[in-house]
C-alpha positions in Angstrom: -62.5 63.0 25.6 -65.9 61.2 25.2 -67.6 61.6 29.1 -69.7 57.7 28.5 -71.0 56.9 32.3 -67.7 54.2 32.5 -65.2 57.0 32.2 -66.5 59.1 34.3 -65.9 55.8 37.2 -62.9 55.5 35.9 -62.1 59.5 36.5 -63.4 59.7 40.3 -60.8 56.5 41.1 -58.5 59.5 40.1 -60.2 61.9 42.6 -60.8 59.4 45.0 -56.7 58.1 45.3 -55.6 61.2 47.2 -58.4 62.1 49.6 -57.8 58.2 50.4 -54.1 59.0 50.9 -54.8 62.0 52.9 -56.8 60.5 55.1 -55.1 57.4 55.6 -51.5 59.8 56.3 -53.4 61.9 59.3 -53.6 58.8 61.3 -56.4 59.0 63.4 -58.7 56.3 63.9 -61.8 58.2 62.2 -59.6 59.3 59.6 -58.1 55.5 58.9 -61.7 54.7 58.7 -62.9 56.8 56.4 -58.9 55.8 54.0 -60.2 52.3 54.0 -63.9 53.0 53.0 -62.5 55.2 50.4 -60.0 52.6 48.9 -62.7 49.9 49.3 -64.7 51.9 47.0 -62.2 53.2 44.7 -60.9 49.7 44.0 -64.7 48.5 43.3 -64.7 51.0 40.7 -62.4 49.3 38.8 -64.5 46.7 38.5 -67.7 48.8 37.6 -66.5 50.9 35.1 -65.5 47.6 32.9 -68.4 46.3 33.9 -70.3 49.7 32.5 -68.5 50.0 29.4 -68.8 46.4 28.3 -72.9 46.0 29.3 -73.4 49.9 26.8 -71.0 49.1 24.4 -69.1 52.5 26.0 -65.1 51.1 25.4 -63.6 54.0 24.1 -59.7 54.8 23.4 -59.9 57.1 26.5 -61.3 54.4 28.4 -58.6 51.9 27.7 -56.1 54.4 28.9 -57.0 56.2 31.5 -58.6 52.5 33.2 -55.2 51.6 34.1 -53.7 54.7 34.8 -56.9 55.0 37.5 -55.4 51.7 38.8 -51.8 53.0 38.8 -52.6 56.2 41.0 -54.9 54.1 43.3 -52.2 51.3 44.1 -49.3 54.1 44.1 -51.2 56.2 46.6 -51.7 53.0 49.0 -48.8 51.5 48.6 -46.6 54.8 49.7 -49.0 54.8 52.5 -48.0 51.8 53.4 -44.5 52.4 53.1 -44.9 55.6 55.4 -46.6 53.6 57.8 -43.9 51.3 58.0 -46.0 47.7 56.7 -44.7 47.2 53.6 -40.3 47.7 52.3 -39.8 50.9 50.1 -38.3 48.8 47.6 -41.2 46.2 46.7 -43.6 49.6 46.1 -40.4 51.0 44.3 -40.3 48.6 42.1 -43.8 48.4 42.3 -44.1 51.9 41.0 -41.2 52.0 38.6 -43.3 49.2 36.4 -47.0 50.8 36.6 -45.6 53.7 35.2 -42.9 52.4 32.9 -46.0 50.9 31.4 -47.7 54.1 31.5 -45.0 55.8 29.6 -45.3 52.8 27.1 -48.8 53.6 26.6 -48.5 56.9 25.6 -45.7 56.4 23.2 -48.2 53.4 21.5 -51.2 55.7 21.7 -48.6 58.7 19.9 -47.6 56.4 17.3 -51.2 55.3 16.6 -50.4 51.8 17.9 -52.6 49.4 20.5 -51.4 48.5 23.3 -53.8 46.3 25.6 -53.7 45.3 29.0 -52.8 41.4 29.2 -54.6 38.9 31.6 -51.4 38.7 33.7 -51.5 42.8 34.6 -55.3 42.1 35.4 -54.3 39.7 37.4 -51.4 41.3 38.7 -53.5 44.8 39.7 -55.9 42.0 41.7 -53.3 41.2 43.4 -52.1 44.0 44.7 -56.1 45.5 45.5 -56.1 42.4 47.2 -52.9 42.7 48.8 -53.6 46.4 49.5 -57.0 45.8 51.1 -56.0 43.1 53.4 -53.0 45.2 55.0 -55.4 48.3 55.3 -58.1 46.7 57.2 -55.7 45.0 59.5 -54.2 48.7 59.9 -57.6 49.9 60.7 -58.4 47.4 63.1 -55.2 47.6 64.9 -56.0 51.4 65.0 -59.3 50.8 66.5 -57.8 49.1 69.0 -54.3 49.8 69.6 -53.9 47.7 72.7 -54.4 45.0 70.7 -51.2 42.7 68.9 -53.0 40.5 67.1 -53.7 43.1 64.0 -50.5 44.2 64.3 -48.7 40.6 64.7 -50.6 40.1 61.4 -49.6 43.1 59.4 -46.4 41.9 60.4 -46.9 38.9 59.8 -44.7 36.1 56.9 -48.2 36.1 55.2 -48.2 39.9 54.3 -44.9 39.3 53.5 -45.0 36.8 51.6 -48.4 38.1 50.0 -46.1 41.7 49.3 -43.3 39.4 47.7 -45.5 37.6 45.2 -47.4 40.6 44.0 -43.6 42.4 43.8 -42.7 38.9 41.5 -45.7 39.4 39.6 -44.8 43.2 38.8 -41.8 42.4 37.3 -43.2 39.4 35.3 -45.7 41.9 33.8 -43.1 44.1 32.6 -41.1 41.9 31.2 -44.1 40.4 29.6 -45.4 43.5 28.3 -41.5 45.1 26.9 -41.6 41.6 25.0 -44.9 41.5 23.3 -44.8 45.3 22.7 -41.6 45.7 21.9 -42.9 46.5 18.1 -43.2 50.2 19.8 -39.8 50.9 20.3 -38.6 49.7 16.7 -40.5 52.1 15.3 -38.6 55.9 14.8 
């Protein structure tokens, strides 16, 4: 594996996905705290590390695999912990999660058969989505745990807008993997 400053961004999202969900499971309000400053940073990375390889030329094969995988672990990580904490259904993040790593899988049997497989605008779009989606339910978590007296946070984690906001990212997911089993579906025909 070539070690360019852009991987190794891309390789502490990995690190940083379960200390977030570690932190954000033992529930306390310093520990919530420190989950959200942890997923805030982790999901910035994802911008810096394409940012990094892009401005040194650093895009490597590694790179362009282990970018989305970073992304994958991230969004898996908070989205259980959402699920745990009762915000979001089980069966949006299952779905959720079936796709990011279905699309794994397909990435490693393109990579295995020396084939290309990028990442489309839509799954960019799509994995902003859900950092967005993510990030919003987090900090109204946090705030509602800084102040549990308090309905209004929890009124709006509750709320038809993070609803709503969880269905369209969930629509999105599976638009991706359709989108991606059609336009790569050279991999499979391939023994």
């Amino acid at each position: 594996m070539t070690f360019t400053l852009a991987n190794i961004v891309t390789i502490s999202r990995l690190f940083l996905a379960p200390v977030f969900l570690v932190c954000i499971l033992i529930d306390s309000p310093t520990a919530v705290t420190w989950s959200v400053v942890i997923y805030l940073v982790a999901a910035l990375t994802d911008w810096l590390d394409g940012y990094l390889a892009r401005k040194f030329g650093e895009v490597t094969s590694h790179g362009v695999f282990l970018d989305p995988l970073a992304d994958k672990v991230l969004t898996t990580s908070a989205f259980i912990a959402l699920v745990v904490h009762d915000i979001v259904p089980l069966w949006m993040v299952v779905v959720i999660i079936v796709r990011d790593f279905g699309v794994t899988a397909m990435r490693s049997i393109a990579d295995d058969r020396g084939m290309a497989m990028q990442t489309s605008y839509a799954a960019k779009v799509k994995t902003f989505s859900q950092m967005v989606v993510i990030a919003w339910a987090l900090i109204l978590f946090w705030l509602h745990k800084q102040s549990p007296s308090s309905t209004e946070y929890l009124y709006l984690l509750s709320s038809e807008v993070t609803g709503v906001a969880m269905l369209v990212v969930t629509l999105l997911t599976i638009y991706t993997a359709i989108h991606y089993i059609i336009v790569n579906r050279r991999i499979f025909s391939r023994g």
